[in-house]
Backbone as a chain_set.jsonl record, in Angstrom:
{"seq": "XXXXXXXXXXXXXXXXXXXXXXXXXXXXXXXXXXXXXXXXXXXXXXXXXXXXXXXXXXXXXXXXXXXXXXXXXXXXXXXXXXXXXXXXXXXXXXXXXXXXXXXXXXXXXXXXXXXXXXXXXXXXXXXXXXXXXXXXXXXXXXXXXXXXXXXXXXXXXXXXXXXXXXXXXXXXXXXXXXXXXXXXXXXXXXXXXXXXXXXXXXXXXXXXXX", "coords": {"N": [[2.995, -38.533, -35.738], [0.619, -37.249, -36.048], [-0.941, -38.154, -34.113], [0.834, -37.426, -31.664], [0.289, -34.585, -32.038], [-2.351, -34.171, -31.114], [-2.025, -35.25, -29.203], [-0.98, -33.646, -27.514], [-2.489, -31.008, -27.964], [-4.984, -31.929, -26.268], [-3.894, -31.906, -23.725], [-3.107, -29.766, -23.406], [-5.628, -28.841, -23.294], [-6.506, -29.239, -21.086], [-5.033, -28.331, -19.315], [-5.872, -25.954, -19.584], [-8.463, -25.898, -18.48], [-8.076, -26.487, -15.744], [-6.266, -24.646, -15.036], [-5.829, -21.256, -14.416], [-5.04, -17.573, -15.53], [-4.289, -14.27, -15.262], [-5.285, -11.111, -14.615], [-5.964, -8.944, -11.587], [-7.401, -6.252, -10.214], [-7.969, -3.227, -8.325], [-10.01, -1.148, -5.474], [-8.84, -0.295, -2.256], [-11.209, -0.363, 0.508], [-10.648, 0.753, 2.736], [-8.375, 2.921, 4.596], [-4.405, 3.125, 4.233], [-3.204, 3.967, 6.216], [-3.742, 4.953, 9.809], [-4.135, 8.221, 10.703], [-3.716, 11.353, 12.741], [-3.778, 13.933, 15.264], [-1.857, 15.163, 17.76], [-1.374, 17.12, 20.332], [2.106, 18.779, 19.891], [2.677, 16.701, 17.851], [1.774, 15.112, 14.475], [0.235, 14.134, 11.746], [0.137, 13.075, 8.454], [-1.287, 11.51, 5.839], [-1.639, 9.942, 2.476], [-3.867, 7.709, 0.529], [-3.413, 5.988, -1.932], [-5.702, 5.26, -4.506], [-6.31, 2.657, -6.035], [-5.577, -0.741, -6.953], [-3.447, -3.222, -7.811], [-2.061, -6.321, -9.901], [-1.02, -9.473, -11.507], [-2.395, -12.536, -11.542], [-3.18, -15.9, -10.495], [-4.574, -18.942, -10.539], [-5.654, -22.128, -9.547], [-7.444, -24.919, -10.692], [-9.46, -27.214, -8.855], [-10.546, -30.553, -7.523], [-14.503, -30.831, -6.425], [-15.454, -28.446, -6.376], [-13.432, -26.837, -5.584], [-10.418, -24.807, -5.411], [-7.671, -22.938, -5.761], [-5.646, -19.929, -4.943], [-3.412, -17.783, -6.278], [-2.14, -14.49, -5.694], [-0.522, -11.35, -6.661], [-0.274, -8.301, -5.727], [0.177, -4.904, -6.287], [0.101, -1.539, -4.432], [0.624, 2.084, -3.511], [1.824, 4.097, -1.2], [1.69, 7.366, 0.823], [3.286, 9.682, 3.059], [3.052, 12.258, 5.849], [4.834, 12.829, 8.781], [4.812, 14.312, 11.32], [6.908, 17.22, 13.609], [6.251, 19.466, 15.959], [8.233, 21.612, 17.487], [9.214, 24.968, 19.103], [11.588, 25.825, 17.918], [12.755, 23.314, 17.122], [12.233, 21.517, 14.666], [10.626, 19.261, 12.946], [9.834, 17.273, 10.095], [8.99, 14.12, 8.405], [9.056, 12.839, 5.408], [7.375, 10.571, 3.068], [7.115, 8.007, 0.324], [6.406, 5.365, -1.016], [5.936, 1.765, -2.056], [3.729, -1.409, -2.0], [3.996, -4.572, -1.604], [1.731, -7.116, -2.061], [1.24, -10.436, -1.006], [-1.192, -13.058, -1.449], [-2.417, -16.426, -0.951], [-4.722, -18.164, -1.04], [-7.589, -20.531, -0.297], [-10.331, -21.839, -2.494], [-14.079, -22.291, -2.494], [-16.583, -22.729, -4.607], [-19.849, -22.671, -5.219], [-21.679, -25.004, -7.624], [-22.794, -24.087, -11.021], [-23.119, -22.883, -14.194], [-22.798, -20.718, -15.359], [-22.656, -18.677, -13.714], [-20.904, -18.755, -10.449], [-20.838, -18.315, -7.268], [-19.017, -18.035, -4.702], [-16.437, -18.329, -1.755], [-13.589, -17.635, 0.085], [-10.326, -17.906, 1.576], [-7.476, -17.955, 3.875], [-3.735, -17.257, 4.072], [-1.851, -14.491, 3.902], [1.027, -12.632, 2.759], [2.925, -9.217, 3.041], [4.919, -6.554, 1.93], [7.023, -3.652, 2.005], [8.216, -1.8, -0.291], [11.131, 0.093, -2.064], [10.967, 2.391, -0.41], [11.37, 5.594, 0.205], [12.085, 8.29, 1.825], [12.015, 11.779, 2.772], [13.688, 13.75, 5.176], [13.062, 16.414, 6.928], [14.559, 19.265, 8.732], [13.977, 22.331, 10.629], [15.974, 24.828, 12.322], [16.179, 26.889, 15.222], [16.498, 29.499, 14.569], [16.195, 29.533, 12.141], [17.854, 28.123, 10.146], [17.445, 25.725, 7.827], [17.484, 21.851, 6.975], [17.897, 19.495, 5.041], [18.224, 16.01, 4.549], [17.957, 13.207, 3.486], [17.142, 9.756, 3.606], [16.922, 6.299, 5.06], [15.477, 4.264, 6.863], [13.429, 5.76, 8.919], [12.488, 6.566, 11.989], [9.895, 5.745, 12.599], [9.253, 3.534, 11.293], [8.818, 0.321, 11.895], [8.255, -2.607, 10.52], [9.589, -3.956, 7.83], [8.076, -5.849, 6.554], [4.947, -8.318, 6.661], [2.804, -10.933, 7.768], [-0.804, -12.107, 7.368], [-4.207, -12.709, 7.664], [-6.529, -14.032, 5.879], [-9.871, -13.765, 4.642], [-12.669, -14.085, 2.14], [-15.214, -12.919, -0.413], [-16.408, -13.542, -3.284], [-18.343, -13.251, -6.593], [-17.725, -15.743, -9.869], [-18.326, -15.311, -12.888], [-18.723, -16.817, -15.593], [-17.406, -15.95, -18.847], [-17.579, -16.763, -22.054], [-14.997, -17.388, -23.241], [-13.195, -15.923, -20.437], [-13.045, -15.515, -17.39], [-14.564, -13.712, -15.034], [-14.661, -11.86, -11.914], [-15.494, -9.99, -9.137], [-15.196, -9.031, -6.166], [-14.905, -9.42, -2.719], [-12.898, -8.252, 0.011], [-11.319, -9.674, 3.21], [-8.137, -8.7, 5.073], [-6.778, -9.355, 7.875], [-3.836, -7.858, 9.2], [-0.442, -9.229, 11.139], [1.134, -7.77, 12.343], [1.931, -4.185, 12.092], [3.777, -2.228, 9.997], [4.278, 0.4, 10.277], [4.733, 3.082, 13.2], [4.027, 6.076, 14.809], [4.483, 7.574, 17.296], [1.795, 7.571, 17.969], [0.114, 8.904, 16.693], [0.366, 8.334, 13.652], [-0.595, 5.499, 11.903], [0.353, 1.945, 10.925], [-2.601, 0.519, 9.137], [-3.817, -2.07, 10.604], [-6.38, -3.624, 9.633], [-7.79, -4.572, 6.742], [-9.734, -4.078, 4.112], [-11.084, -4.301, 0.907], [-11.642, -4.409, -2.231], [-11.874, -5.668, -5.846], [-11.718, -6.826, -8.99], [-11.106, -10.046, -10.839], [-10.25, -10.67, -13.667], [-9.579, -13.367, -16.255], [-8.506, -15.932, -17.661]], "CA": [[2.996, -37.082, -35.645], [-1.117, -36.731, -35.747], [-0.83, -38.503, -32.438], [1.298, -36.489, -30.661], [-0.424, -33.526, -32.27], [-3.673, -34.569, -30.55], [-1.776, -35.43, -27.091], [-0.498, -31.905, -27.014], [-4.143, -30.074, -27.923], [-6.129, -32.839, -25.379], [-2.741, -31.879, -23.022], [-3.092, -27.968, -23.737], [-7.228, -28.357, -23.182], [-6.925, -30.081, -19.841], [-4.153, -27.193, -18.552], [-6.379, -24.64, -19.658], [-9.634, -26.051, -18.013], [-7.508, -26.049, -14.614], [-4.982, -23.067, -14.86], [-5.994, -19.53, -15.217], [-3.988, -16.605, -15.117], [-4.587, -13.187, -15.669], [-5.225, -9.424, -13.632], [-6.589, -8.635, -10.671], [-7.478, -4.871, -9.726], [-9.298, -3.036, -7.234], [-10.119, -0.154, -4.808], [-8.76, -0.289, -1.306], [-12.05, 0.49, 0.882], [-9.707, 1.108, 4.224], [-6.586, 3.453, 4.326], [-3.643, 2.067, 4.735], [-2.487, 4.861, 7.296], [-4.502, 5.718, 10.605], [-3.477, 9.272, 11.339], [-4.037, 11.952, 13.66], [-3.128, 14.771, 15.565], [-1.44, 14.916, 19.229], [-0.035, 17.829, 21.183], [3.078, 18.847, 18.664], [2.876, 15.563, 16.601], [0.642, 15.135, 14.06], [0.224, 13.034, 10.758], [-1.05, 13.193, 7.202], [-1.143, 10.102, 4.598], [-2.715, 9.528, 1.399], [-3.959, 5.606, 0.113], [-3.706, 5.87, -3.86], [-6.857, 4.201, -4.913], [-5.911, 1.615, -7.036], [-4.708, -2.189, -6.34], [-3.264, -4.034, -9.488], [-1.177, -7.551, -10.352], [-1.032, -10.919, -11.83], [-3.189, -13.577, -10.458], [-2.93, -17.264, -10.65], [-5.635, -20.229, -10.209], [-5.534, -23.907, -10.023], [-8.959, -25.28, -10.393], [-9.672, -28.644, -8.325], [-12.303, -31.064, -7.673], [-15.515, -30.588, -5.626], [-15.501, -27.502, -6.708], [-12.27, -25.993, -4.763], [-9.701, -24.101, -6.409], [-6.265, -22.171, -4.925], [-5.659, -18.682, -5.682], [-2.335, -16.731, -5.444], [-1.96, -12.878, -6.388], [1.096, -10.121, -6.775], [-0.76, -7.037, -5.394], [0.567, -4.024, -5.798], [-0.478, -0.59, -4.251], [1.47, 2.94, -3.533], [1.484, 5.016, -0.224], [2.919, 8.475, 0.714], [2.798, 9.895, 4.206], [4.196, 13.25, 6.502], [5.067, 13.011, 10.209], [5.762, 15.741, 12.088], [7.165, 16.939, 15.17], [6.572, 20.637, 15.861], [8.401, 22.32, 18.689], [9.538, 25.704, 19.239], [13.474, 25.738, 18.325], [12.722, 21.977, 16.664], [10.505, 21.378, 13.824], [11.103, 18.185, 12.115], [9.324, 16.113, 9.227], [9.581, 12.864, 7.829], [7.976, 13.301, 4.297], [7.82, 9.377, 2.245], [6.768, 7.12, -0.528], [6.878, 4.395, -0.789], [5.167, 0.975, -2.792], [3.512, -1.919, -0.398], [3.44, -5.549, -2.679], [1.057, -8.102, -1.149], [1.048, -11.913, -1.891], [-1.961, -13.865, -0.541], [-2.466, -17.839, -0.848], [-6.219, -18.78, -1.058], [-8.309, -21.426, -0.833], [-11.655, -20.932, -2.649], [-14.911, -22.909, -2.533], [-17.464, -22.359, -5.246], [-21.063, -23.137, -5.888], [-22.042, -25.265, -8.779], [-23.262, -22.94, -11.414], [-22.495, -22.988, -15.617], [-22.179, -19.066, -15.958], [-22.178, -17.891, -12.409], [-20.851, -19.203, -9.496], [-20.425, -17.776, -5.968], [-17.635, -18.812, -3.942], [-15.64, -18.19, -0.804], [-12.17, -17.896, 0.273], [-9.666, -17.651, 3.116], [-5.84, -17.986, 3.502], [-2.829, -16.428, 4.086], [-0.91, -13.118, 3.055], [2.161, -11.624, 2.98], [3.165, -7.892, 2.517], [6.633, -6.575, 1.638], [7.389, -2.767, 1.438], [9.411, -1.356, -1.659], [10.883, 1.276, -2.36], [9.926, 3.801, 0.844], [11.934, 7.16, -0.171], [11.814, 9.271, 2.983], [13.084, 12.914, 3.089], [14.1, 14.075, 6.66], [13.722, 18.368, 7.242], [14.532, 19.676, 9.916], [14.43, 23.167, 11.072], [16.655, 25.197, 14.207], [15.424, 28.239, 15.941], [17.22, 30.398, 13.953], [15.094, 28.931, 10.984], [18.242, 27.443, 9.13], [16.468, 24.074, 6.984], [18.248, 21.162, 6.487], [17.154, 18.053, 4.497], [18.641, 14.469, 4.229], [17.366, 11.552, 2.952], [17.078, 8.671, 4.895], [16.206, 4.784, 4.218], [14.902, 3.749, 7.958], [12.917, 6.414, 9.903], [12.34, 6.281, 13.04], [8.375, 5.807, 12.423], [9.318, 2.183, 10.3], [8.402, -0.779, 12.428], [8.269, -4.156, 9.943], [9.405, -3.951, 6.54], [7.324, -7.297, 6.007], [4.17, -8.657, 7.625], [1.98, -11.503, 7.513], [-1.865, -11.971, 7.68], [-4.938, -13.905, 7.77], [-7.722, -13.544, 4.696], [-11.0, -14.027, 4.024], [-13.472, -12.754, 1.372], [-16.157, -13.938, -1.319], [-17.797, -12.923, -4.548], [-19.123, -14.63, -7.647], [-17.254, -16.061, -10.691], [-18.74, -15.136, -13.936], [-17.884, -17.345, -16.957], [-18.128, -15.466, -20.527], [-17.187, -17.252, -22.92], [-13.47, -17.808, -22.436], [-13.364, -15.021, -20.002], [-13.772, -15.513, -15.772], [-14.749, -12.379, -14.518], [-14.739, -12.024, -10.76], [-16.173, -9.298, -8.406], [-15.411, -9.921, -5.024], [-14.751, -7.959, -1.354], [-11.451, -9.16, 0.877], [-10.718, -8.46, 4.389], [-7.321, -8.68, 5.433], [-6.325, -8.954, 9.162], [-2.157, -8.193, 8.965], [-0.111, -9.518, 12.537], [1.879, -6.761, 12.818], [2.199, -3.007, 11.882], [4.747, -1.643, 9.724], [4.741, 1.909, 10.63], [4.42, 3.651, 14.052], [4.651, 7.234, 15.382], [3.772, 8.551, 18.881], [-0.554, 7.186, 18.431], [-0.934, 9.89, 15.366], [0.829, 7.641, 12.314], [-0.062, 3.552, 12.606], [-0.455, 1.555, 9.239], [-3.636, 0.149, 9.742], [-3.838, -3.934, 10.598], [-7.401, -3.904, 9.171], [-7.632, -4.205, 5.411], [-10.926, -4.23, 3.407], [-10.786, -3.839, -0.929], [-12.76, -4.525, -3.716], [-11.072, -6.55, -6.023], [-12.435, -7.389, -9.902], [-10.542, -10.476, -11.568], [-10.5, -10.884, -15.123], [-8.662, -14.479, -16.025], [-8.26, -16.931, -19.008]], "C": [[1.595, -36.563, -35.333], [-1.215, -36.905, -34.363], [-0.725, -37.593, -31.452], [0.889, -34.916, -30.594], [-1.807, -33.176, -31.079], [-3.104, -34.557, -29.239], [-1.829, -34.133, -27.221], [-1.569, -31.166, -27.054], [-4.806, -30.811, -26.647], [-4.916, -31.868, -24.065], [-3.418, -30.226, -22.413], [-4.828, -28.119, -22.703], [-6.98, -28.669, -21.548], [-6.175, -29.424, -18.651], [-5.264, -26.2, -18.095], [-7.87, -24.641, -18.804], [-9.147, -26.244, -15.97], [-6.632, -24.958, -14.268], [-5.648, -22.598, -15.294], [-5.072, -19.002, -14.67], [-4.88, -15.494, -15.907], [-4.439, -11.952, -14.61], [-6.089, -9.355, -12.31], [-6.349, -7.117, -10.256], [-8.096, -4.493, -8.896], [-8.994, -1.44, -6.706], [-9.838, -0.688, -3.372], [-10.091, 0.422, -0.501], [-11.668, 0.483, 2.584], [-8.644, 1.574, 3.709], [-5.496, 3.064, 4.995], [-2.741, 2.626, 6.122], [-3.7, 5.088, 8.325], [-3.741, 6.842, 11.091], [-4.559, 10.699, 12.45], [-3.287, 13.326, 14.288], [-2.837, 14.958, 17.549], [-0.416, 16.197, 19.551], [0.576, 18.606, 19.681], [3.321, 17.757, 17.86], [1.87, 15.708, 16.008], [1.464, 14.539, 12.289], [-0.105, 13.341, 9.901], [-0.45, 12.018, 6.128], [-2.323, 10.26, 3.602], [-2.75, 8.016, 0.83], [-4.367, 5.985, -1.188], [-4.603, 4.676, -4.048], [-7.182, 3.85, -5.552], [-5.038, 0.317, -6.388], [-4.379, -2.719, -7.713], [-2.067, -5.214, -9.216], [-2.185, -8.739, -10.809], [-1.633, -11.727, -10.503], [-3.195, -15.102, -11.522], [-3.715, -18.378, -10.247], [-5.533, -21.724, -10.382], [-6.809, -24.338, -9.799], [-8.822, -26.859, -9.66], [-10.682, -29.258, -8.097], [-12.892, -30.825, -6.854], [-15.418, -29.32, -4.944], [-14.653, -26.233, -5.564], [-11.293, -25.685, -6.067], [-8.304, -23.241, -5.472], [-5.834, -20.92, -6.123], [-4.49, -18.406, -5.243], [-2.176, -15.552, -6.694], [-0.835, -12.472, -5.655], [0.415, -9.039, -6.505], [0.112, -6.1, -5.424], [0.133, -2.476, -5.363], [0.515, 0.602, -3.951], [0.917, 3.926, -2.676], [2.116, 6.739, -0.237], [2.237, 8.865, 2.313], [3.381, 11.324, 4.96], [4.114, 12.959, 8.231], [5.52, 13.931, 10.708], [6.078, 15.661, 13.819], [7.452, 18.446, 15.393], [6.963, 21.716, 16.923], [9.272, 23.421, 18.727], [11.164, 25.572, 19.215], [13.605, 24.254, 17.505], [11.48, 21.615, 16.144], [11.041, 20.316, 13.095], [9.894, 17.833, 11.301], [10.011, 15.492, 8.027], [8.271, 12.718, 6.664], [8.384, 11.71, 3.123], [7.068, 9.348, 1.759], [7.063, 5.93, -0.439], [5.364, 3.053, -1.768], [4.645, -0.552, -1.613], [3.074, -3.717, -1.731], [2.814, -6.502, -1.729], [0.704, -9.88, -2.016], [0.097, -12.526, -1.225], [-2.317, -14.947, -1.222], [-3.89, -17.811, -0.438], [-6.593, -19.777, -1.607], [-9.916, -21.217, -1.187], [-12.515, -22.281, -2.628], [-15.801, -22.68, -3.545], [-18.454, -23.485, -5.637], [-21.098, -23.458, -7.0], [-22.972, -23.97, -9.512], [-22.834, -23.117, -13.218], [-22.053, -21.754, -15.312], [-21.82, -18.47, -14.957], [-22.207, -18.727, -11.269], [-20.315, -18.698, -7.661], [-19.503, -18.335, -5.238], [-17.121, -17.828, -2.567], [-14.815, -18.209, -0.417], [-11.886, -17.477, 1.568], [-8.016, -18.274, 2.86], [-4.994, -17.615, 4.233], [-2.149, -15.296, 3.083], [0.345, -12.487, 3.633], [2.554, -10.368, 2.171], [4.439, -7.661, 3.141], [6.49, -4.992, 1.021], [8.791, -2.882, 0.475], [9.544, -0.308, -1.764], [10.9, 2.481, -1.86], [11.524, 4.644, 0.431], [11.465, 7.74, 0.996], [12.68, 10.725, 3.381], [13.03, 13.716, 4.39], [14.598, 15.694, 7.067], [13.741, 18.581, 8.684], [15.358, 21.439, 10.502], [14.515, 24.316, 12.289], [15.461, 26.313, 14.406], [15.456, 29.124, 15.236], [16.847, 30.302, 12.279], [16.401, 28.427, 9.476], [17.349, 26.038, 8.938], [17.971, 23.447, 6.863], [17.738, 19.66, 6.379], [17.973, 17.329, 4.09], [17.646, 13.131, 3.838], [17.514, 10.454, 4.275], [16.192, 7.064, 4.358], [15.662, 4.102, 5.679], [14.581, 4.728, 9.016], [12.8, 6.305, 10.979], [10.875, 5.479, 12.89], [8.314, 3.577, 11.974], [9.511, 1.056, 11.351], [8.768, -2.222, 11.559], [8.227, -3.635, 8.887], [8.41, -5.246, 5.605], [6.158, -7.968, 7.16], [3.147, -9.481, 7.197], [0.292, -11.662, 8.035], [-3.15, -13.111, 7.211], [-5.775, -13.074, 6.495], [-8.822, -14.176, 4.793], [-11.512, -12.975, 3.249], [-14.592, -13.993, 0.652], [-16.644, -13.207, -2.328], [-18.304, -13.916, -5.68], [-18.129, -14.233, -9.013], [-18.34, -16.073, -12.008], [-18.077, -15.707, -15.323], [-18.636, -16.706, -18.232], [-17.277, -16.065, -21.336], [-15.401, -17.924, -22.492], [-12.867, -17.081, -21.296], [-13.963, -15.726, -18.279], [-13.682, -13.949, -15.644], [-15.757, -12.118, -12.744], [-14.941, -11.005, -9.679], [-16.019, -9.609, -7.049], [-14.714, -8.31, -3.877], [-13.923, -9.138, -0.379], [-11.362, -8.32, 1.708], [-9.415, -9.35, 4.914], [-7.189, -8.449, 6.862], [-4.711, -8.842, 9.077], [-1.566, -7.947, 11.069], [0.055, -8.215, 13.189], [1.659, -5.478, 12.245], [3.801, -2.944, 11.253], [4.955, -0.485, 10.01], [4.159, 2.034, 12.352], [4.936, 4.939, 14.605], [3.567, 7.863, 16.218], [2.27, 8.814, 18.602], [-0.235, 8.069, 17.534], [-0.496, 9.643, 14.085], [0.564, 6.317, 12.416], [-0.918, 3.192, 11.021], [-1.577, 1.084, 9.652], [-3.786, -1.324, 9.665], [-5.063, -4.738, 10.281], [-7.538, -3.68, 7.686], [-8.763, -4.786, 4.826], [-10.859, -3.682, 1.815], [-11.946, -4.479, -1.288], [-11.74, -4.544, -4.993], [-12.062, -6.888, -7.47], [-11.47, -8.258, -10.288], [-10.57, -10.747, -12.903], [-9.571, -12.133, -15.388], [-9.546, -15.096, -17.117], [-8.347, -18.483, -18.732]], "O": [[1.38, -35.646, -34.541], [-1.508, -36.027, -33.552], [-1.547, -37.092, -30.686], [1.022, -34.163, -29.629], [-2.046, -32.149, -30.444], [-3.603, -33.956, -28.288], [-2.882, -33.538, -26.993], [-1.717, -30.502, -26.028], [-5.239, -29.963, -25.868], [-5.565, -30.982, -23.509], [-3.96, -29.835, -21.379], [-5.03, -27.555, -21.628], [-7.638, -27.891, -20.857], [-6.38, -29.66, -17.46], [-5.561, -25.765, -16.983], [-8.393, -23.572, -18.491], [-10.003, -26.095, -15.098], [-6.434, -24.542, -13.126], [-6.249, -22.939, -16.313], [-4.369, -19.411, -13.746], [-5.756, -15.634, -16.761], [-3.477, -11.913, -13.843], [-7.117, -10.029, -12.377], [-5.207, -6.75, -9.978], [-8.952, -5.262, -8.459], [-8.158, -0.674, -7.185], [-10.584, -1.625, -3.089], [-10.231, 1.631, -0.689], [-12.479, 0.202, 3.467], [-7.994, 1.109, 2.773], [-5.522, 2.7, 6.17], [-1.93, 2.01, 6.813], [-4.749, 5.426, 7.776], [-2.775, 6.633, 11.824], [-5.765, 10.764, 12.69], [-2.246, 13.716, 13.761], [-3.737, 14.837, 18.38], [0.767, 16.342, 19.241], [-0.097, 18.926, 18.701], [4.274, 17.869, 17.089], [0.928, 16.294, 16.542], [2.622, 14.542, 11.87], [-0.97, 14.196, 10.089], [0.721, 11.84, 5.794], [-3.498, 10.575, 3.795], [-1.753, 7.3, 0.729], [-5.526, 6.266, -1.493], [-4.362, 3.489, -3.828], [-8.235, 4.223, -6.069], [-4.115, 0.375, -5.576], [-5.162, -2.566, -8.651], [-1.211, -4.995, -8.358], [-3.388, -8.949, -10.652], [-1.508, -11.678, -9.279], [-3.208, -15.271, -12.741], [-3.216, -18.822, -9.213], [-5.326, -22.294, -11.453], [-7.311, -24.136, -8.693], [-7.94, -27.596, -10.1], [-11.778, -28.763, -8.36], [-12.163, -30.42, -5.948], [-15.339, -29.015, -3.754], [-15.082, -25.222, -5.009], [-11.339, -26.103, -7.224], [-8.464, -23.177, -4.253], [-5.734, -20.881, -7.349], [-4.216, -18.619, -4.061], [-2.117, -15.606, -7.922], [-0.317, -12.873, -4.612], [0.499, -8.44, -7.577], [1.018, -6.242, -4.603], [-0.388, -2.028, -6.385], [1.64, 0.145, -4.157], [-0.09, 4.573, -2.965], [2.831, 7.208, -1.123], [1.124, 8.528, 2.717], [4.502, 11.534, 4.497], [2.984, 12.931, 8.718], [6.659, 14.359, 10.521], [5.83, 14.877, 14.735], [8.581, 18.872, 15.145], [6.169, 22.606, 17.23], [10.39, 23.061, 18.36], [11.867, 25.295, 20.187], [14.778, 24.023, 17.211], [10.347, 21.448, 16.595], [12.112, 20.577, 12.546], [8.825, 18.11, 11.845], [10.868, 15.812, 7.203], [7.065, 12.563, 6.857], [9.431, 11.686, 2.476], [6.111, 10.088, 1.987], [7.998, 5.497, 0.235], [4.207, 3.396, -2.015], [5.203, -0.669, -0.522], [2.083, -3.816, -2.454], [3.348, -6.689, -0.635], [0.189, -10.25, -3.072], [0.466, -12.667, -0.059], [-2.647, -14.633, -2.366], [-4.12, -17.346, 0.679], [-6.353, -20.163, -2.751], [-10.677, -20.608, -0.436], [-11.9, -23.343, -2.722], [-16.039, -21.565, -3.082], [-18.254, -24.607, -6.102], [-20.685, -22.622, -7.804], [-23.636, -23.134, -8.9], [-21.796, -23.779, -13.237], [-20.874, -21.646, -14.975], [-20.826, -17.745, -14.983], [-23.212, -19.375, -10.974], [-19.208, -18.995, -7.213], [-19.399, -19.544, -5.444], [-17.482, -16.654, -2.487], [-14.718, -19.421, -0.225], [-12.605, -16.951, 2.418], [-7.571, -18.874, 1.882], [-5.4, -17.559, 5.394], [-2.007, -15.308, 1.86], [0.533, -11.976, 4.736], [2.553, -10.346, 0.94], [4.965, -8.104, 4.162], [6.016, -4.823, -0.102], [9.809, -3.573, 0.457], [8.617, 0.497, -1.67], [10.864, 3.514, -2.529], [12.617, 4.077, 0.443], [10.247, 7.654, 1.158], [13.694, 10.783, 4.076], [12.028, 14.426, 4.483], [15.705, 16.146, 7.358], [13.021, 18.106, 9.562], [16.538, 21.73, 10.698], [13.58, 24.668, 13.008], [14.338, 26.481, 13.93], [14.409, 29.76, 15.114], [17.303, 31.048, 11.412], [16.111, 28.371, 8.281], [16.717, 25.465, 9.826], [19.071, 23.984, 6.734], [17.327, 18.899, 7.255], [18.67, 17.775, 3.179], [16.715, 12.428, 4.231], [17.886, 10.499, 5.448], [15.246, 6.865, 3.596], [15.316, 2.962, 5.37], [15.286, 4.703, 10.025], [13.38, 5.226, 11.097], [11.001, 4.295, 13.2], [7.525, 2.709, 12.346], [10.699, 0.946, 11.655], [9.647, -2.922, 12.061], [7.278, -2.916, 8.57], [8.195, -5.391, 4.401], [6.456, -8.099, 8.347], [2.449, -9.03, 6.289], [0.112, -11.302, 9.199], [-2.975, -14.129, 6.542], [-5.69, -11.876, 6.223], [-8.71, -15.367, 5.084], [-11.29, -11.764, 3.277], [-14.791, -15.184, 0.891], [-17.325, -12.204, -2.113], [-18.58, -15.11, -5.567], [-17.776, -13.094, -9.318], [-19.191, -16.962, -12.003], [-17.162, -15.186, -15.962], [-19.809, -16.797, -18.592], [-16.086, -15.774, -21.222], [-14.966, -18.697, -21.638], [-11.795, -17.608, -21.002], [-15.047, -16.279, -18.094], [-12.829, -13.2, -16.118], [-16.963, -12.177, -12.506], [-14.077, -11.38, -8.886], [-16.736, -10.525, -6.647], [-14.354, -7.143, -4.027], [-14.164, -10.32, -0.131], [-11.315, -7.091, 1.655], [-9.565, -10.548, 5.156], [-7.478, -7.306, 7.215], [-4.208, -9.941, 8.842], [-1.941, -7.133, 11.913], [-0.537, -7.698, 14.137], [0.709, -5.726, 11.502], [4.788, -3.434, 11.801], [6.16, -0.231, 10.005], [3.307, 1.248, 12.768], [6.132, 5.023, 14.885], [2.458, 8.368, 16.048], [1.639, 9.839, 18.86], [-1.4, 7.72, 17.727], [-0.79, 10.481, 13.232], [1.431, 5.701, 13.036], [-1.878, 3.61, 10.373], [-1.661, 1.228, 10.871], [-3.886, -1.794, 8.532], [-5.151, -5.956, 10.438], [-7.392, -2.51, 7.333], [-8.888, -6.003, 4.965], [-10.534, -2.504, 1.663], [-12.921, -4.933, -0.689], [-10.927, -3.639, -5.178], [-13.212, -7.227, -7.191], [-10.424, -7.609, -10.265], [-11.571, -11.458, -12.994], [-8.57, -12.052, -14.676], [-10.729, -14.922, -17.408], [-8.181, -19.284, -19.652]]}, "num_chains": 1, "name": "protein.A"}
């Protein structure tokens, strides 16, 4: 029984000195909408500035490591279309979850170590709520709902990563600081050049992990 006591702690220690888990948060420093104004179209989006999920680490030797995170962030956007006799907008929400697969490199170091990454990502809207007004000449309104806009391009889209910051060990505690740029293939949204999600993605990103 002492035995197996001992495997299971030596067992436990030797998890815990390769697995972490814990949070990852941040500030988006790119919006996730490029908008604009054209003629009778014209755009407006807001990028809620906040990133948050679970993050996951496998430590390995010569000093590599594999990262995967649950990002999640929360858009909202209006499209319009404003023409004499025909006034439409497309008024949403919507949630945007991002999974990215990294491989990291890090400098020897006891307390602090700098490192580097790169990867893949995938992003997966949730959620998008879109209410659809539209009013005649005669200025009756009339609003429907709607679950695929016209504007909605790729509910899902993959992308390339890199980034880097430095790993801070406190005590039992990683604490991680770092700046990620996202290239994504495709576009999920598009409307007539003055709505396009943007396929450039730059954050700021703290991890905290066990």
């Amino acid at each position: 029984m002492r035995l197996l006591a001992l495997f299971a702690i030596a067992t436990f220690s030797a998890i815990s000195q390769t697995l972490t888990f814990g949070v990852k948060g941040g500030v988006p420093l790119t919006e996730f909408f490029d908008t604009t104004q054209v003629s009778i179209l014209y755009a407006e989006s807001n990028t809620n500035r906040y990133i948050i999920g679970p993050t996951l680490e496998l430590r390995l030797p010569a000093n590599l490591a594999v990262e995967f995170d649950a990002l999640f962030r929360h858009f909202s956007y209006h499209a319009t279309i404003a023409l004499i006799g025909n006034f439409q907008r497309n008024t949403a929400t919507g949630n945007a979850w991002e999974f990215p697969l990294l491989l990291k490199y890090g400098l020897s170091g006891r307390v602090v170590r700098p490192y580097v990454a790169g990867g893949v990502a995938w992003d997966r809207l949730q959620g998008l709520s879109v209410t659809h007004l539209q009013v005649a000449i005669d200025g009756t309104a009339t609003t429907t709902h709607i679950s695929n806009p016209p504007e909605l391009q790729n509910t899902t889209s993959t992308g390339v990563v890199i980034g880097g910051g430095i790993d801070i060990h406190a005590l039992v505690l990683h604490i991680s600081p770092e700046v990620r740029y996202t290239r994504w293939t495709s576009q999920h949204f598009s409307f007539g050049g003055v709505l396009n999600s943007n396929q450039n993605q730059a954050e700021f990103l703290l991890g905290i992990t066990f």
